[in-house]
KOLBAKE-460326 format. One line per 3 residues: number of its first residue (from 0); their letters; for each residue x, y, z of N, C-alpha, C. Coordinates in pm, whole numbers, plus 32768, in hexadecimal, padded with zeros to 4 digits. Layout:
<atoms>
NUM) a) X Y Z X Y Z X Y Z  ...
</atoms>
This chain:
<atoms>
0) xxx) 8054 7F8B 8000 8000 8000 8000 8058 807B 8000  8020 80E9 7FBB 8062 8189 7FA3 803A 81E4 8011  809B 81FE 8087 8057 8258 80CD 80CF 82C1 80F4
3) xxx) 80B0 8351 812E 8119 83AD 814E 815C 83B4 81CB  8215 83A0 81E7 8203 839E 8278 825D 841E 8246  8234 84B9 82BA 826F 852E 82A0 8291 853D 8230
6) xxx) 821D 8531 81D0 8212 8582 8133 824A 854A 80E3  8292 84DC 80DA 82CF 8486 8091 8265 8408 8079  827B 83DB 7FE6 821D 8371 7FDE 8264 82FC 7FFA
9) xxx) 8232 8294 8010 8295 8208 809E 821A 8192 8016  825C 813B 800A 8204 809F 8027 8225 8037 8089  81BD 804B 80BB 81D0 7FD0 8113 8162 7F35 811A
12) xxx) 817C 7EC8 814E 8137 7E4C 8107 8080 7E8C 8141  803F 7E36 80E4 7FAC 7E32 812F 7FBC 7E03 81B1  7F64 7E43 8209 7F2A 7E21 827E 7FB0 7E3C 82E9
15) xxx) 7FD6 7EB3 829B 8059 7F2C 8303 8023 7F62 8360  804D 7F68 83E0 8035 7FAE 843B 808E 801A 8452  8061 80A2 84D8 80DC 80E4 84DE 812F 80CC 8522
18) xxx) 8136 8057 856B 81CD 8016 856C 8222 8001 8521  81EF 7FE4 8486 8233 7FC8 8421 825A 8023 840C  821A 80B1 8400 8242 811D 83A7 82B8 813B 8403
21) xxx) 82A0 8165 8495 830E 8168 84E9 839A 810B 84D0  8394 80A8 84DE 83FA 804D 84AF 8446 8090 842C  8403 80A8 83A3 8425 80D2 8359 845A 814B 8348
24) xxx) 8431 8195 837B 8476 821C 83A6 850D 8217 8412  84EA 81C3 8457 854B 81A2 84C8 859D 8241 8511  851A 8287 8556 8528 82F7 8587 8570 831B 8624
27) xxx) 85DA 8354 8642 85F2 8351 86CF 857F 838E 872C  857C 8337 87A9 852D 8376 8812 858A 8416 8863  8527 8431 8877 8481 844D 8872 8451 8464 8809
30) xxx) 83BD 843B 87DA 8386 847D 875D 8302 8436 8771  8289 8476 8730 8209 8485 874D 81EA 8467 86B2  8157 83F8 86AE 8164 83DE 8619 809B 8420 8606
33) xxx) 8087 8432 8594 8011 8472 856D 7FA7 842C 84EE  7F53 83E7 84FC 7F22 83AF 846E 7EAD 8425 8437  7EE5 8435 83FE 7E5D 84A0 83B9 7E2A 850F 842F
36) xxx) 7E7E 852A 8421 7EA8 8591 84D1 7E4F 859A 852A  7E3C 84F3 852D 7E0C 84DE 85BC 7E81 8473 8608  7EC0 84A2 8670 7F16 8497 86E5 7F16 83DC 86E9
39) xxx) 7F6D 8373 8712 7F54 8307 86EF 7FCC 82EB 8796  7F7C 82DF 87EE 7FC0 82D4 885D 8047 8254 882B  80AA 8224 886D 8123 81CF 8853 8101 8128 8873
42) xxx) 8087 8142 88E2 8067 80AA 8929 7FE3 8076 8899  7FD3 80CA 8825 7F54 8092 87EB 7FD8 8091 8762  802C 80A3 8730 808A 8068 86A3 804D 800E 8692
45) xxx) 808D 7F91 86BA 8051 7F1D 8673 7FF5 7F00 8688  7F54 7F5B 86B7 7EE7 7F21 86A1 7EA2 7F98 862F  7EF4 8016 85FD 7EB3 806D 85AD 7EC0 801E 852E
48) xxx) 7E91 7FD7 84D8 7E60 7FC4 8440 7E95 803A 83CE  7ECC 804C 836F 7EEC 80CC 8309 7E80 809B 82B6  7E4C 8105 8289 7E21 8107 81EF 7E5D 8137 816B
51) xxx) 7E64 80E7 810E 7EA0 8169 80A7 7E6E 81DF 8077  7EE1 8242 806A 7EB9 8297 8065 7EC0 830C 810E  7ECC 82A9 8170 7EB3 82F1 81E5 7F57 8346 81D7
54) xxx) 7F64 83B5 8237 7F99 841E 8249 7FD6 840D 82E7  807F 83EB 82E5 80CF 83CF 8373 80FD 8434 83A6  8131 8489 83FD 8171 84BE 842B 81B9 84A8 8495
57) xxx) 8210 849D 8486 82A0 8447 84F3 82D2 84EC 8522  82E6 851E 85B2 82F7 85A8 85C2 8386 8574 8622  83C4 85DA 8647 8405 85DB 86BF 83F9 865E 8702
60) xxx) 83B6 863F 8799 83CE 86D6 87DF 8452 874C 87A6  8420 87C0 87AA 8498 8828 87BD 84A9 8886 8843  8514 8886 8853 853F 88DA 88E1 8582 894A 88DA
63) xx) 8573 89B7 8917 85CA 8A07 8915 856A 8A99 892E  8583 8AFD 8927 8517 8B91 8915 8523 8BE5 88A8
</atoms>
Protein backbone atom coordinates (compact mmCIF):
# COMPACT_ATOMS: atom_id res chain seq x y z
CA UNK A 1 0.00 0.00 0.00
CA UNK A 2 0.98 3.93 -0.93
CA UNK A 3 0.87 6.00 2.05
CA UNK A 4 2.81 9.41 3.34
CA UNK A 5 5.15 9.26 6.32
CA UNK A 6 6.23 13.26 6.72
CA UNK A 7 5.30 14.10 3.07
CA UNK A 8 7.19 11.58 1.45
CA UNK A 9 5.41 8.81 -0.34
CA UNK A 10 6.61 5.20 1.58
CA UNK A 11 5.16 1.59 0.39
CA UNK A 12 4.64 -0.48 2.75
CA UNK A 13 3.11 -4.36 2.63
CA UNK A 14 -0.84 -4.62 3.03
CA UNK A 15 -2.14 -4.79 6.38
CA UNK A 16 0.89 -2.12 7.71
CA UNK A 17 0.53 -0.82 10.83
CA UNK A 18 2.20 2.28 12.46
CA UNK A 19 4.61 0.22 13.88
CA UNK A 20 5.63 -0.56 10.57
CA UNK A 21 5.78 2.85 9.35
CA UNK A 22 7.82 3.60 12.57
CA UNK A 23 10.18 0.77 11.99
CA UNK A 24 10.61 2.10 8.57
CA UNK A 25 11.42 5.40 9.34
CA UNK A 26 13.55 4.18 12.24
CA UNK A 27 13.20 7.59 14.15
CA UNK A 28 15.22 8.49 17.43
CA UNK A 29 13.25 8.86 20.66
CA UNK A 30 11.53 11.01 21.62
CA UNK A 31 9.02 11.49 18.85
CA UNK A 32 5.21 11.57 18.69
CA UNK A 33 3.56 9.90 15.61
CA UNK A 34 0.17 11.38 13.89
CA UNK A 35 -2.22 9.43 11.34
CA UNK A 36 -4.19 11.84 9.53
CA UNK A 37 -3.44 14.25 12.33
CA UNK A 38 -5.00 12.46 14.68
CA UNK A 39 -2.34 11.75 17.65
CA UNK A 40 -1.72 7.75 17.75
CA UNK A 41 -0.64 7.24 21.41
CA UNK A 42 2.91 4.63 21.31
CA UNK A 43 1.03 1.70 23.45
CA UNK A 44 -1.72 1.46 20.27
CA UNK A 45 1.38 1.04 16.99
CA UNK A 46 0.81 -2.27 16.51
CA UNK A 47 -2.81 -2.23 16.97
CA UNK A 48 -3.33 1.09 14.53
CA UNK A 49 -4.16 -0.60 10.88
CA UNK A 50 -2.76 2.04 7.77
CA UNK A 51 -4.79 2.63 4.95
CA UNK A 52 -3.52 3.61 1.67
CA UNK A 53 -3.27 6.63 1.01
CA UNK A 54 -3.33 7.53 4.85
CA UNK A 55 -1.03 10.54 5.85
CA UNK A 56 2.07 9.75 8.83
CA UNK A 57 3.69 12.14 10.67
CA UNK A 58 6.72 10.95 12.67
CA UNK A 59 7.59 14.48 14.74
CA UNK A 60 10.29 14.99 17.27
CA UNK A 61 9.74 17.50 20.15
CA UNK A 62 11.76 20.88 19.81
CA UNK A 63 13.43 22.66 22.73
CA UNK A 64 14.82 25.67 23.25
CA UNK A 65 13.03 29.61 23.25
Amino acid sequence: MNVFINQNAVQLPDGATVADAVAHLAPQPPFAVAVNLQFVPSARYAAHALQSGDQIEIIAPVTGG
